[in-house]
TIFIDREN-478080 format. One record per atom (N, C-alpha, C): residue in three letters; x, y, z. Coordinates in steps of 0.001 Angstrom, whole numbers, plus 500000, padded with zeros to 6 digits. Atoms other than C-alpha are relative to their C-alpha. Example, Ala and Ser with C-alpha at 12.3 -4.5 7.8 and 13.67 -1.06 7.14 Angstrom:
! TIFIDREN-478080
Ala500890498810500000Ala512300495500507800Ala500900501200500000Ser499180498810499940Ser513670498940507140Ser499230501090500730
***
This chain:
! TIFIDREN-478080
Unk498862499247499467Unk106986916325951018Unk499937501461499585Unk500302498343500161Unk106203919469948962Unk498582500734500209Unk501480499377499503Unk102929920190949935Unk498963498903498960Unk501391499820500995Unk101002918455947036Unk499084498457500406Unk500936501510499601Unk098528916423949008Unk499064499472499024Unk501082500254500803Unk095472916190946845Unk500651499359498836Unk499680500667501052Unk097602915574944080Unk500859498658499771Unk499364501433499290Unk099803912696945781Unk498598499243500075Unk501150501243500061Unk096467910935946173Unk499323499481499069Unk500158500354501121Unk095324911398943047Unk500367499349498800Unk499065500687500769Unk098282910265941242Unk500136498582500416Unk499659500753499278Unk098643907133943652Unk498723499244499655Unk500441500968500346Unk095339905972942841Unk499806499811498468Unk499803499670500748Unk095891907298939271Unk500970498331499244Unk498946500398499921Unk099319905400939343Unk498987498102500335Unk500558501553499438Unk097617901704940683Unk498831499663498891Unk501323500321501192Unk094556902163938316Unk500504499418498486Unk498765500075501650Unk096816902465934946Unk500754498673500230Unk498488501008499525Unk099382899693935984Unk498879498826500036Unk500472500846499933Unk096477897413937036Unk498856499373498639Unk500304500431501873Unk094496898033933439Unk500915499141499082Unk499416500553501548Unk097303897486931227Unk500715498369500468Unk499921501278500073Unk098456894410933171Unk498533498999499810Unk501517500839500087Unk094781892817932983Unk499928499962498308Unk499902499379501672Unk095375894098929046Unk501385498303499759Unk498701500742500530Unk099114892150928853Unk499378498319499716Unk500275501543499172Unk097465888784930846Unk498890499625499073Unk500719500008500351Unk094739889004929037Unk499618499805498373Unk499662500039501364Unk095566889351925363Unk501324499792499846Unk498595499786500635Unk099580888988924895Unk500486498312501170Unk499374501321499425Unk100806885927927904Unk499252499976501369Unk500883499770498667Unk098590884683930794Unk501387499846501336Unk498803500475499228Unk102380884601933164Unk500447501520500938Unk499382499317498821Unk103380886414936076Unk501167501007499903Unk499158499003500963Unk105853888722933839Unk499296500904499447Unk500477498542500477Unk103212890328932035Unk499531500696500863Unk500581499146498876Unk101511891423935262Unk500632500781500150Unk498548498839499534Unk105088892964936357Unk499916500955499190Unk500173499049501379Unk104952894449932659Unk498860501166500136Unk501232499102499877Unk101845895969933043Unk499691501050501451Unk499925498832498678Unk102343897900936294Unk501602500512499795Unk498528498996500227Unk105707899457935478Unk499153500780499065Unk500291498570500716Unk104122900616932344Unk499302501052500728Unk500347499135499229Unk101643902082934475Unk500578501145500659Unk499198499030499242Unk104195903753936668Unk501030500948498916Unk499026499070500771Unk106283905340933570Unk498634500830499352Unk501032499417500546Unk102701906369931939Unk500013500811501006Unk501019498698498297Unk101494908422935486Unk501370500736500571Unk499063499372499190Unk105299909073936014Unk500482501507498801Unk499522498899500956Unk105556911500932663Unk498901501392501008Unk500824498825499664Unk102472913353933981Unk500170500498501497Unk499355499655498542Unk103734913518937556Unk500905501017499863Unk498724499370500246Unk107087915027936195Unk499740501666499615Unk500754498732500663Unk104983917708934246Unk499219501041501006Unk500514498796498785Unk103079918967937305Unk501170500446500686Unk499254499537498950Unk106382919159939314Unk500902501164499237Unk499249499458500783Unk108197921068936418Unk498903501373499937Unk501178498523500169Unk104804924059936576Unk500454500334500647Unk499553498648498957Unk106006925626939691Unk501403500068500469Unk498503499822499382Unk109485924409939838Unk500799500331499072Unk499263499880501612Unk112009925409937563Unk501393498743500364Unk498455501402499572Unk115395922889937236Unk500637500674498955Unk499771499210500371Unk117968924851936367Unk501371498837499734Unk498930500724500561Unk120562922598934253Unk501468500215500456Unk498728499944499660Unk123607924105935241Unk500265499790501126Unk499583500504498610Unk123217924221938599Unk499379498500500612Unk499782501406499925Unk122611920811938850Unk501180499211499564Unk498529500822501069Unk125402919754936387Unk501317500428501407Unk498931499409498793Unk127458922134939097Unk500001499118501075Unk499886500655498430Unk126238920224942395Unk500661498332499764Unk499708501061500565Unk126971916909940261Unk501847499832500620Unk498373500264499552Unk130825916443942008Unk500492499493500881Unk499382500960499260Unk133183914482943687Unk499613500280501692Unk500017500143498757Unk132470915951947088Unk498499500029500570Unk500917500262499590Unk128930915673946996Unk499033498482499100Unk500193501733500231Unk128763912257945721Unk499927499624501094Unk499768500890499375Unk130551911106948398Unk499226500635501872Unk500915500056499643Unk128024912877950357Unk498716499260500578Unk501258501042499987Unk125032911282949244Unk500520498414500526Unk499644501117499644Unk127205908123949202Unk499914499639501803Unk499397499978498751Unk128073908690953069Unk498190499845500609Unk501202500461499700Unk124398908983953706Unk498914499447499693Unk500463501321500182Unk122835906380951551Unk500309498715500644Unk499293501456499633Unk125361903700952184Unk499324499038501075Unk500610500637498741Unk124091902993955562Unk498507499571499359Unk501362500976500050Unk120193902608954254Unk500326498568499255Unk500225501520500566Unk121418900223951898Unk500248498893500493Unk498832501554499055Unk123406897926954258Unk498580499600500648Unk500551500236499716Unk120302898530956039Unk498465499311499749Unk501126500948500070Unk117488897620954182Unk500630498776499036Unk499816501339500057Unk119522894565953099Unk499665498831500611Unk500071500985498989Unk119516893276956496Unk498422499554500123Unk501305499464499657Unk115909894666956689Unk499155498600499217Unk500840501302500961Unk114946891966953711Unk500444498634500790Unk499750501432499763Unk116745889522955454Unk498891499582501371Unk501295499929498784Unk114332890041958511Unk498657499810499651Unk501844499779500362Unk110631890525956707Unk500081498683498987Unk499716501028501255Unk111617887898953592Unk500868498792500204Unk499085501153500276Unk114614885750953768Unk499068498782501115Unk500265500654499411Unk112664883889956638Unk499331498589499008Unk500809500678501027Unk110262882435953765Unk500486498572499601Unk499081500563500988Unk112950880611952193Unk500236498730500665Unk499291501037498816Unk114004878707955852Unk498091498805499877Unk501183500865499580Unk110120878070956729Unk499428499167498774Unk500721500339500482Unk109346877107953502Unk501019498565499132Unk499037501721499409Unk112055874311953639Unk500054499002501087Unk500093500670498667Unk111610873050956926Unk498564499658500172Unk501653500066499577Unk107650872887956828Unk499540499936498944Unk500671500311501131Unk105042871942954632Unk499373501495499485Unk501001498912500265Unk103574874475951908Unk499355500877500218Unk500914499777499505Unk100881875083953076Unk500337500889501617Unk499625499569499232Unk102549876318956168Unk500235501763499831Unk499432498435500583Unk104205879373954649Unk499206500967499203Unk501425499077500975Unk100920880393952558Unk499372500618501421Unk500733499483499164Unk099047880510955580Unk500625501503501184Unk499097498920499615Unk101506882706957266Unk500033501016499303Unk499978498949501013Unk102079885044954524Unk498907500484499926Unk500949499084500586Unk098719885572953773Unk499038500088501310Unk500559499527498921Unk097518885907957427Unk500814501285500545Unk499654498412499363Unk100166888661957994Unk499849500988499173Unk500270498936500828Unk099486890227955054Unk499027500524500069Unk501581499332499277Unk095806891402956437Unk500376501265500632Unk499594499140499139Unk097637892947959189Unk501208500920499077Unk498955499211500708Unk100513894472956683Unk499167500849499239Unk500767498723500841Unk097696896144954245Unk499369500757501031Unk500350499076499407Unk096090897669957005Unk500805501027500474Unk498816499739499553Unk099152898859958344Unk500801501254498766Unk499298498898501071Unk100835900307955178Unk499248500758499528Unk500922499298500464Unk097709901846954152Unk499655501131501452Unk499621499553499399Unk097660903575957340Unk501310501009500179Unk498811499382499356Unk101219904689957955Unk500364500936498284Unk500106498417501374Unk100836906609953936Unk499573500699500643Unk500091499066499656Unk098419908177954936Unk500256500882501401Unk499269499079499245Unk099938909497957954Unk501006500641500217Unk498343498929500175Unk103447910526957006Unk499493500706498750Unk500573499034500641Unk101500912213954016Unk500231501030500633Unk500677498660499461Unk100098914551956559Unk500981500204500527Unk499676499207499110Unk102481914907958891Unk502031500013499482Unk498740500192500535Unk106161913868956695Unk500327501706499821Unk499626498641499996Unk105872918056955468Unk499865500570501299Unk500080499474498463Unk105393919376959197Unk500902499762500367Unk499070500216499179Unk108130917868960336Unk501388500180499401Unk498927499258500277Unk110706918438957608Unk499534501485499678Unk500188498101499993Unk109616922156957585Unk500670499877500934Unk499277499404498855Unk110482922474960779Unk501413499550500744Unk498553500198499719Unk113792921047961144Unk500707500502498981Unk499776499835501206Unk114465922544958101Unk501178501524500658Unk499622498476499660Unk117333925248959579Unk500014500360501367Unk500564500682498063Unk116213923931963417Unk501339500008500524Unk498469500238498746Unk119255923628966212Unk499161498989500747Unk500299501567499063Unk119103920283968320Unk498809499732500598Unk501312499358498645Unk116409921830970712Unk498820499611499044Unk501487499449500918Unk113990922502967538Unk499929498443499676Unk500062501299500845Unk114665919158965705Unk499398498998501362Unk500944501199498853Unk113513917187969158Unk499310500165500212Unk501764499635500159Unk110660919197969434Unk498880499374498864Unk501161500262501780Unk109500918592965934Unk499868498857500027Unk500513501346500063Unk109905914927966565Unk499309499858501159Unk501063500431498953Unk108520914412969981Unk498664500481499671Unk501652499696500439Unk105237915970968368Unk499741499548499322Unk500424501417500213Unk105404914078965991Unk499444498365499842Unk499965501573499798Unk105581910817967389Unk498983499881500568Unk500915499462499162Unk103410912198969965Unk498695499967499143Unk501226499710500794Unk100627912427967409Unk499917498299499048Unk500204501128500521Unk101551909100965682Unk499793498575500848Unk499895501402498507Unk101707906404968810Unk499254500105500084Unk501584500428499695Unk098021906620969416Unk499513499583498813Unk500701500628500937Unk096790906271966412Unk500486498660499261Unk499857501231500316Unk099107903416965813Unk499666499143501032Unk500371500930498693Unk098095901840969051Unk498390499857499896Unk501020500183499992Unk094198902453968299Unk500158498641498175Unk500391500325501134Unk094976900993964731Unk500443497755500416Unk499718501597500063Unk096641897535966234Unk499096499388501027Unk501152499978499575Unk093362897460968525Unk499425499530499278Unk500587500204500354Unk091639897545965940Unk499859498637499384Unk499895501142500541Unk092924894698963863Unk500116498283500751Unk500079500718499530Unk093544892489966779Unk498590499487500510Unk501819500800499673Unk089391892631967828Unk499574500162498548Unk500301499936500980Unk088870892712963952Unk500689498853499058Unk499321500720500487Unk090921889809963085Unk499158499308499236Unk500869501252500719Unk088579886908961939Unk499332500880499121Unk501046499300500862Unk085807889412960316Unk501008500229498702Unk499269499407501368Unk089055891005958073Unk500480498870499513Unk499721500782500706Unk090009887442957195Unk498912499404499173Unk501132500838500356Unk086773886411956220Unk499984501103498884Unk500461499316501150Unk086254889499954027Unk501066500337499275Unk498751500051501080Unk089976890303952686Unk500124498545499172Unk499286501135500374Unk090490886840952193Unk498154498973499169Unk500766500825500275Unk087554884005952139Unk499743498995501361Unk499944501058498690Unk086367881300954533Unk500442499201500594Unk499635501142499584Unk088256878804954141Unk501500500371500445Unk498894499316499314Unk090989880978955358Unk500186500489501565Unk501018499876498273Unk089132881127958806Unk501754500110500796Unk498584500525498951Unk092210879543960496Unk501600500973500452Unk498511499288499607Unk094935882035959869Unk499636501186500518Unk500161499073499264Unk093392884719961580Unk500981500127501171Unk498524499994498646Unk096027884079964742Unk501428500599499324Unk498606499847500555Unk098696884899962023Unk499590501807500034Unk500526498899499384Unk096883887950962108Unk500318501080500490Unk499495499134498840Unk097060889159965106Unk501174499935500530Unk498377500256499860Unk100487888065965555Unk500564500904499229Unk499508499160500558Unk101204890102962457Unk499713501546500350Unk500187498791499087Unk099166893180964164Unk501376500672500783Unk498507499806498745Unk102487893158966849Unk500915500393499099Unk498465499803500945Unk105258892964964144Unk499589501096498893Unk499704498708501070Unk103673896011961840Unk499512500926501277Unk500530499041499340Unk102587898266964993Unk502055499920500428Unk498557499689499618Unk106755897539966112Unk500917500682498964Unk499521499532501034Unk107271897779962567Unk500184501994499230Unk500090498432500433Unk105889901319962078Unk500748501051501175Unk499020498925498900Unk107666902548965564Unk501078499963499413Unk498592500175500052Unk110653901679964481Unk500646500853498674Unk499466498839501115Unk110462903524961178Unk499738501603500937Unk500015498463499849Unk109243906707962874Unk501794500206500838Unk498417499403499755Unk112846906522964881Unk500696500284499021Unk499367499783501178Unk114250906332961580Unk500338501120499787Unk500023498427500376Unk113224909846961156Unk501331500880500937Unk499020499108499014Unk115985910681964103Unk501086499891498956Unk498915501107500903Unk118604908687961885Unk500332501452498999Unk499534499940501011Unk117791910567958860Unk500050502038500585Unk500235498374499927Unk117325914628960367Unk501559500055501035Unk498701500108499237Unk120612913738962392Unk501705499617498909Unk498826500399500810Unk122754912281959488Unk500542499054500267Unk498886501262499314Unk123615909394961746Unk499345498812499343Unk500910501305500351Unk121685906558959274Unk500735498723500299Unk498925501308499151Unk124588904128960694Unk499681499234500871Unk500281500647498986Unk123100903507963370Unk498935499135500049Unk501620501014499989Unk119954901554961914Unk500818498635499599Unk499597501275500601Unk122563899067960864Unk500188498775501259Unk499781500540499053Unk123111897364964507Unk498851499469500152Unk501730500747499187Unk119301897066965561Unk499611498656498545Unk500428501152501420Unk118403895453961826Unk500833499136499819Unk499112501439499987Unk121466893206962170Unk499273498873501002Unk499789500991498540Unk120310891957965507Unk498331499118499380Unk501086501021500829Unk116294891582963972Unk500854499183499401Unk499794500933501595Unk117824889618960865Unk500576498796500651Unk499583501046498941Unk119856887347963252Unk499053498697500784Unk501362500402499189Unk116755886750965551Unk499104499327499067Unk500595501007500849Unk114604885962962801Unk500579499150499202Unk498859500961500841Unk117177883692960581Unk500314498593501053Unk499214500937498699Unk118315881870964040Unk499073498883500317Unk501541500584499142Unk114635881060965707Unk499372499296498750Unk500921500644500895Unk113043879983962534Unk501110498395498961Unk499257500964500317Unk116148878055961625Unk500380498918500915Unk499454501274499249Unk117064876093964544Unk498457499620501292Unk501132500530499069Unk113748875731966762Unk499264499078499663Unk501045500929500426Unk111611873011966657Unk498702500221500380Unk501442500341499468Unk108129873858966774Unk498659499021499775Unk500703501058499938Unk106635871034966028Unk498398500168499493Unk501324499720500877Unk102710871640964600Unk499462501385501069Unk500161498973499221Unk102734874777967390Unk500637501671498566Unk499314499373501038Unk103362876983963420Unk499971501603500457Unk499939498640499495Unk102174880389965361Unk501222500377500400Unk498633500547499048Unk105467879874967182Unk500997501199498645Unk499407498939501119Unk107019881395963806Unk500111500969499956Unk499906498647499818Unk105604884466963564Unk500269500937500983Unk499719499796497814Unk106010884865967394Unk501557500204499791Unk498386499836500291Unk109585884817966335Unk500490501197499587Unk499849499209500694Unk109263887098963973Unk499857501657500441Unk500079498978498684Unk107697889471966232Unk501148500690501392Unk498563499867498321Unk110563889257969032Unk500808500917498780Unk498984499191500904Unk112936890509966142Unk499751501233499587Unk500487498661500601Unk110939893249965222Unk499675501280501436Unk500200499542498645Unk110490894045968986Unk501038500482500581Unk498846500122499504Unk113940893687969476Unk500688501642499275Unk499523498745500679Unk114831896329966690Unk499263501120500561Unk500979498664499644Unk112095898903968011Unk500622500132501127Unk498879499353499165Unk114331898677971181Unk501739500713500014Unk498372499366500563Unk117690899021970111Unk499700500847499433Unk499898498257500840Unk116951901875967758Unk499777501039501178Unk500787498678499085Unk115123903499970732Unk501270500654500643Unk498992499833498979Unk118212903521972798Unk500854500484499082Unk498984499218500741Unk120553904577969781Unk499561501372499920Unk500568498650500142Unk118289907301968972Unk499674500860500642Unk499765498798499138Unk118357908993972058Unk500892500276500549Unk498196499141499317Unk122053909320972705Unk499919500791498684Unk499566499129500556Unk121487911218969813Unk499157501415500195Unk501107499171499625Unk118315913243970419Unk499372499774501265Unk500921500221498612Unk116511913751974099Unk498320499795499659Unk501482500012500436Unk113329912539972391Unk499307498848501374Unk500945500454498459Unk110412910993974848Unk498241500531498757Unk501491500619500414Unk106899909825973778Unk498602501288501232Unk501317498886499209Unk104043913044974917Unk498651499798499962Unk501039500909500307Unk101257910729974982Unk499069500010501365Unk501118500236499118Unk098058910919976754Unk499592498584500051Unk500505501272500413Unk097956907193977464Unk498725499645500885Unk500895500263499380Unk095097907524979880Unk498954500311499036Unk501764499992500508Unk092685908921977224Unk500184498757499105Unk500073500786500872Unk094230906318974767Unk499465498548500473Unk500427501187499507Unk093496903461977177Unk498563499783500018Unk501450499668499880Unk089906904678977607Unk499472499401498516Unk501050500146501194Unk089394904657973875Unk500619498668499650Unk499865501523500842Unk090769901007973228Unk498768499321500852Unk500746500870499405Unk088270899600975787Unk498657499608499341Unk500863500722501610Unk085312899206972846Unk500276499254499699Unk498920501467500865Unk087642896977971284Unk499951499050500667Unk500013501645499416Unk087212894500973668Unk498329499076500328Unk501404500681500601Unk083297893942972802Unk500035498589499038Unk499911501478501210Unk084610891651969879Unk500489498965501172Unk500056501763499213Unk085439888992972389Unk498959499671500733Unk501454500725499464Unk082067888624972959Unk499157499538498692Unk500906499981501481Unk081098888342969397Unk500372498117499787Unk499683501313500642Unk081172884581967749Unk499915499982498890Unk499861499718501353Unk082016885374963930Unk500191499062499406Unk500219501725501212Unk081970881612962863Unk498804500009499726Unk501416500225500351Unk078382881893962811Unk499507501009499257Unk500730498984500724Unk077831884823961260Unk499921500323498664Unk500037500168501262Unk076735885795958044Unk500654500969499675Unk498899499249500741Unk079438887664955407Unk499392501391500438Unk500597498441499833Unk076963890947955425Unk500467500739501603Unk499888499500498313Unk076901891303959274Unk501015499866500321Unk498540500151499718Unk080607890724959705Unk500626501319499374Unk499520498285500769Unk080938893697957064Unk499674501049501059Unk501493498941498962Unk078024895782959336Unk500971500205500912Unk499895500012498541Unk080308894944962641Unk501286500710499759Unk498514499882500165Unk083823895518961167Unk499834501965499380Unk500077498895500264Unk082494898892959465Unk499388501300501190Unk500298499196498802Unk081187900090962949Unk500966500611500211Unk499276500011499063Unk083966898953964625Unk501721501438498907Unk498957498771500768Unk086478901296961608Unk499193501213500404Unk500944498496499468Unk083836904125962391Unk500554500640501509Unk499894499167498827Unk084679904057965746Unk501472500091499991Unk498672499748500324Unk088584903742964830Unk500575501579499392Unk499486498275500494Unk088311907031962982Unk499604500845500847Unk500103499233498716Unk086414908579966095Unk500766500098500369Unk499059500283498717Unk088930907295968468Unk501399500964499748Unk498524499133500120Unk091668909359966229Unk499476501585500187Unk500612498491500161Unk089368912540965806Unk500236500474501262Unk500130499669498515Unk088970912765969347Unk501586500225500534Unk498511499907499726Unk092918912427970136Unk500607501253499379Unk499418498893501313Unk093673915319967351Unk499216501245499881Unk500458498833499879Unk091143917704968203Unk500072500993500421Unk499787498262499823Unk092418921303968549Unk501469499527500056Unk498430500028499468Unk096063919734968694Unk501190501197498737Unk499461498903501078Unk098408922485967096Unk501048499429499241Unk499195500926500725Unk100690920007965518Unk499099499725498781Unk501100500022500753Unk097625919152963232Unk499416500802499533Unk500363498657500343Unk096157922076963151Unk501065501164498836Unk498277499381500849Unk100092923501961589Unk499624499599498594Unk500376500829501640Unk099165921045958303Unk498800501019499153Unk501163499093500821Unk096295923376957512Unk500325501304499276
***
């Protein structure tokens, strides 16, 4: 947000490195239990968070009084007025991505709810590892420039935005959907073959997932964060309802398919709140983007049960090669991008 890219990355893998030592340290010498792990990545995060504090304190000053000053009743109820809403919202938000767990993993065997979880979680690390680094780059660009903006400016700054993020999330759920089996075989193991369909199912629900945060951004440069509370009611509903009262019978894809509609459902409703507030609209070249997904459909000629671990790496590290083309090419000379420099 303040410019300090290099050092946001550094700290982040700084921050994961430390946390993942001293829990391997806790587990390792002090209790082999699922507490010291926790233990050992907090410390991490208070160790990397002193020296974090220390770089931000070199060029900034924090000036005690006037803080102690802004500290008051009418800008409490401020912040209050525009927290409140995230929290209602990412309440519901847990009850949508999580509480489902709880239903499926009462109603269905074990084994059901592992395979799920850890077939969408393929598609969720690619996904969140992704959508860092792209509000990295483009999170300061866009509050700069609403920063002091009138209505006009602030819809600009997002339709370019978004405009710059919708392809590359559309090449990235490409990717994972003709990359499914290979990334289960190598995130995971073999005998995990099977949940690849959870997968690509999960592909759908983090590519709706990440639209739906970039509306967010209207929410929060508008002041109206109220309005994320309707769409995430209606997900949380949808998924709570379908996974509670349907019978799918050994058809378990059926689940996440659920899960998906809810997350589909919210990426519409927000859309429609968020432009009675802003005249925003998607500036998307979808003819070159269509062009560059058509590669992606080579892997359904591939047969990756037979293949050996190496050459599944070989095909999947092409096929990311040509994923980072496919964005280069979309972003080349664009002055939205070009602005970050």
């Amino acid at each position: 947000m303040l410019g300090y890219a290099k050092e946001f990355v550094f700290f982040t893998i700084l921050t994961v490195a430390v946390g993942f030592a001293f829990s391997l340290l806790f587990v390792t010498y002090f209790n082999d239990s699922a507490f010291s792990w926790l233990y050992g990545k907090i410390t991490g995060e208070i160790l990397t968070f002193i020296f974090i504090f220390r770089l931000f304190r070199t060029n900034n000053y924090l000036n005690r009084l006037v803080i102690k000053k802004m500290v008051n009743k009418d800008s409490l109820i401020k912040v209050l007025y525009f927290s409140g809403p995230i929290a209602i919202t990412t309440l519901l938000m847990w009850g949508q991505t999580t509480a489902y767990r709880f239903i499926v993993d009462y109603r269905f065997p074990g084994e059901v709810l592992g395979s799920i979880a850890v077939g969408l979680s393929v598609a969720s690390a690619v996904f969140n590892s992704l959508e860092t680094v792209a509000m990295q780059y483009f999170n300061p660009i866009f509050y700069k420039r609403i920063l002091k903006a009138n209505k006009n400016e602030r819809t600009n700054a997002w339709n370019e935005m978004a405009s710059n993020l919708v392809p590359i999330y559309i090449l990235a759920f490409a990717f994972i959907v003709s990359m499914a089996e290979p990334l289960v075989h190598i995130l995971l193991s073999s005998k995990f073959e099977h949940v690849f369909i959870y997968t690509i199912i999960g592909a759908s629900i983090e590519f709706f997932r990440v639209m739906t945060n970039c509306l967010d951004y209207v929410a929060k440069s508008e002041y109206k964060n109220s309005i994320t509370i309707k769409p995430y009611l209606l997900g949380c509903c949808i998924a709570l309802i379908s996974t509670s009262l349907f019978d799918v019978g050994e058809d378990y894809y059926l689940l996440p398919m659920f899960l998906s509609l809810a997350y589909f459902s919210v990426f519409v409703l927000m859309y429609f709140y968020t432009k009675r507030i802003l005249p925003i609209q998607y500036k998307v070249n979808f003819k070159k983007v269509i062009l560059l997904l058509i590669p992606f459909s080579i892997s359904y000629f591939i047969n990756f049960e037979n293949l050996k671990l190496y050459i599944e790496l070989i095909i999947t590290f092409i096929f990311g090669l040509y994923f980072l083309f496919g964005v280069f090419l979309m972003y080349k000379g664009n002055n939205f991008v070009e602005e970050r420099k």
